[in-house]
C-alpha positions as CSV (number, residue, x, y, z in Angstrom):
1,X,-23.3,91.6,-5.7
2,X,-23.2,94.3,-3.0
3,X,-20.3,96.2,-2.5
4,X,-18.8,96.8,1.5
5,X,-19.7,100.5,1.3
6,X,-23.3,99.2,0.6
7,X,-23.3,96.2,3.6
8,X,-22.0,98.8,5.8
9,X,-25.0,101.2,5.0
10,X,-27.4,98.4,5.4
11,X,-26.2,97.2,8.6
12,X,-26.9,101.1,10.0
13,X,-29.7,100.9,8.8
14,X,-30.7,97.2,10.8
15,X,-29.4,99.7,14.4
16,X,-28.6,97.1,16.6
17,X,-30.7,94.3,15.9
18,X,-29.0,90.9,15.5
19,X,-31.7,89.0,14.5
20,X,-32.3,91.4,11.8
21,X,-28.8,91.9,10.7
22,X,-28.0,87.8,10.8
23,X,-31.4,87.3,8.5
24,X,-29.2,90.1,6.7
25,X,-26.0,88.5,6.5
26,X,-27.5,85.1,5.3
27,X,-29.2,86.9,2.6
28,X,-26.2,88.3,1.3
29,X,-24.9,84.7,1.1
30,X,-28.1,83.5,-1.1
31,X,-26.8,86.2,-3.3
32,X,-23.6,84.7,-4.3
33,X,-23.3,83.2,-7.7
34,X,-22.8,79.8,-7.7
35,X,-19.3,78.4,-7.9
36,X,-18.4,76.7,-11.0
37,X,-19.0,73.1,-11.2
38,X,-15.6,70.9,-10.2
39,X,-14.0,73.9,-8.0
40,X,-15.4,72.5,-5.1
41,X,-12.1,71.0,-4.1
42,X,-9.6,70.0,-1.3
43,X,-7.9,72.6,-3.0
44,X,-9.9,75.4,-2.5
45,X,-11.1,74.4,0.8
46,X,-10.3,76.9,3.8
47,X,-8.8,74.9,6.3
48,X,-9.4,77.0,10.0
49,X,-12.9,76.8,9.2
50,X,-15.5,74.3,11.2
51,X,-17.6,74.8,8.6
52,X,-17.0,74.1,5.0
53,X,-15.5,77.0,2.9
54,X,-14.4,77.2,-1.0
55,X,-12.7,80.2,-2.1
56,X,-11.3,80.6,-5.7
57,X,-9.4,83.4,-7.0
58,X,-9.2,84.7,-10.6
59,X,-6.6,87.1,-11.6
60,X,-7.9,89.6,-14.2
61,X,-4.9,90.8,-16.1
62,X,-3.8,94.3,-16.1
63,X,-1.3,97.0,-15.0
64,X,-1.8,96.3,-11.9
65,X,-3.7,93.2,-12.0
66,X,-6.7,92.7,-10.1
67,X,-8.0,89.5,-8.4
68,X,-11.7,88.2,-8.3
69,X,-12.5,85.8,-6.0
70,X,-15.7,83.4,-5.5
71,X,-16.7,81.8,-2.5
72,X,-19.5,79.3,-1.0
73,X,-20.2,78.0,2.6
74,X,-22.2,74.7,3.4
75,X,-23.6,77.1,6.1
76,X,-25.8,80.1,5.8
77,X,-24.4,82.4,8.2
78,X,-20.7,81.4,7.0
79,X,-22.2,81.7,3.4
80,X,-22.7,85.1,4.3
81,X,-19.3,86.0,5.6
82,X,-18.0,84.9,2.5
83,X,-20.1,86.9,0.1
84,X,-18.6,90.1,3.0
85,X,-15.2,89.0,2.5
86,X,-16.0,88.7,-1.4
87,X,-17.4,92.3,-1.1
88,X,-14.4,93.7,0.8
89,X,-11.6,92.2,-1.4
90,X,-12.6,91.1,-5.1
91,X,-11.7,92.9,-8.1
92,X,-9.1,95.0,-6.1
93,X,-5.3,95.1,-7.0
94,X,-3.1,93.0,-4.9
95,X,-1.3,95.7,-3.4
96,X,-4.9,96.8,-2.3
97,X,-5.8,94.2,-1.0
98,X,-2.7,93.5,1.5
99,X,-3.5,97.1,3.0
100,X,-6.9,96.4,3.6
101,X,-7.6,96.3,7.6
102,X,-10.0,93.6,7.7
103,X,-10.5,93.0,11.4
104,X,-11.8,97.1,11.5
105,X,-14.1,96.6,8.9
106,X,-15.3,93.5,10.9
107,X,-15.4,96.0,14.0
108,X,-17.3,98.6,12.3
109,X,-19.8,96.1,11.4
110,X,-19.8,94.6,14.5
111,X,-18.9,91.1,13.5
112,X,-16.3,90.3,15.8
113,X,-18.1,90.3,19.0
114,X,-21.2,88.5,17.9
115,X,-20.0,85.7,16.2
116,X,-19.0,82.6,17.7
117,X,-15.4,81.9,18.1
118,X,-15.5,79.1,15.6
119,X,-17.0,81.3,13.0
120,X,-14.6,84.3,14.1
121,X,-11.6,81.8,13.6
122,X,-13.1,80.7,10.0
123,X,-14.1,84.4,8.6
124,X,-9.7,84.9,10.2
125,X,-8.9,82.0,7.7
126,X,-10.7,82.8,4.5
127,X,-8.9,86.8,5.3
128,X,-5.8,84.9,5.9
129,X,-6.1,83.0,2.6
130,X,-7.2,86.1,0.3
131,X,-4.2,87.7,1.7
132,X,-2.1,84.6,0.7
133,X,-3.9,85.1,-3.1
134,X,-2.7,88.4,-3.2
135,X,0.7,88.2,-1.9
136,X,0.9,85.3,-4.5
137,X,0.1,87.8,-7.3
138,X,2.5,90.5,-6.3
139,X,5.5,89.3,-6.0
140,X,5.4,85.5,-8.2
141,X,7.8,82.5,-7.8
């Protein structure tokens, strides 16, 4: 699995060619392990999403503790914003990860203004629900 700092590299590298960086993005969705069978749930659904999204989070214990999260899409492009959120947020602490300015990492990639708004809306909801993970973590019930 890539991390951001190499997504962001590769997408400078594709200049300003959509075609090439969305043939990019879905790759980087073919790249992410499978999720374990039976976690495919109503539970871990995304709702906001048009499309369907799974995300499950892991925390790894520890002083702090950190969070891994796997993700899958039932469409390639989406797929591929997962495995981006994945790469921005997984194995971070949870303090981390609520100071992490998603939306400007979206802007530095570029992601914002070509996606559709459906798929803009969605990658907002799986950001809104790793957030939710983390805030979970950090201060427990």
């Amino acid at each position: 699995m890539q991390t951001i700092d190499d997504i962001k590299a590769d997408f400078e590298l594709l200049d300003d060619d959509w075609e090439e960086r969305y043939r990019y993005v879905i790759e980087l969705g073919r790249q992410l392990p499978p999720m374990p069978d039976g976690t495919q749930t109503d539970e871990t659904k995304v709702r906001g999403c048009v499309s369907q999204v799974w995300l499950t989070s892991e925390i790894e214990p520890g002083c702090p503790p950190r969070i891994r999260f796997q993700g899958d899409s039932d469409a390639h492009i989406v797929k591929g914003l997962v495995a981006i959120a994945i790469a921005l947020y997984s194995g971070r602490t949870p303090g981390e990860i609520l100071l992490i300015d998603a939306e400007a990492t979206f802007d530095d990639l570029g992601l914002r203004e070509h996606l559709t708004p459906q798929r803009s809306n969605g990658l907002r909801s799986m950001v809104a629900r790793i957030r939710e993970d983390a805030a979970k973590v950090q201060a427990p019930a």
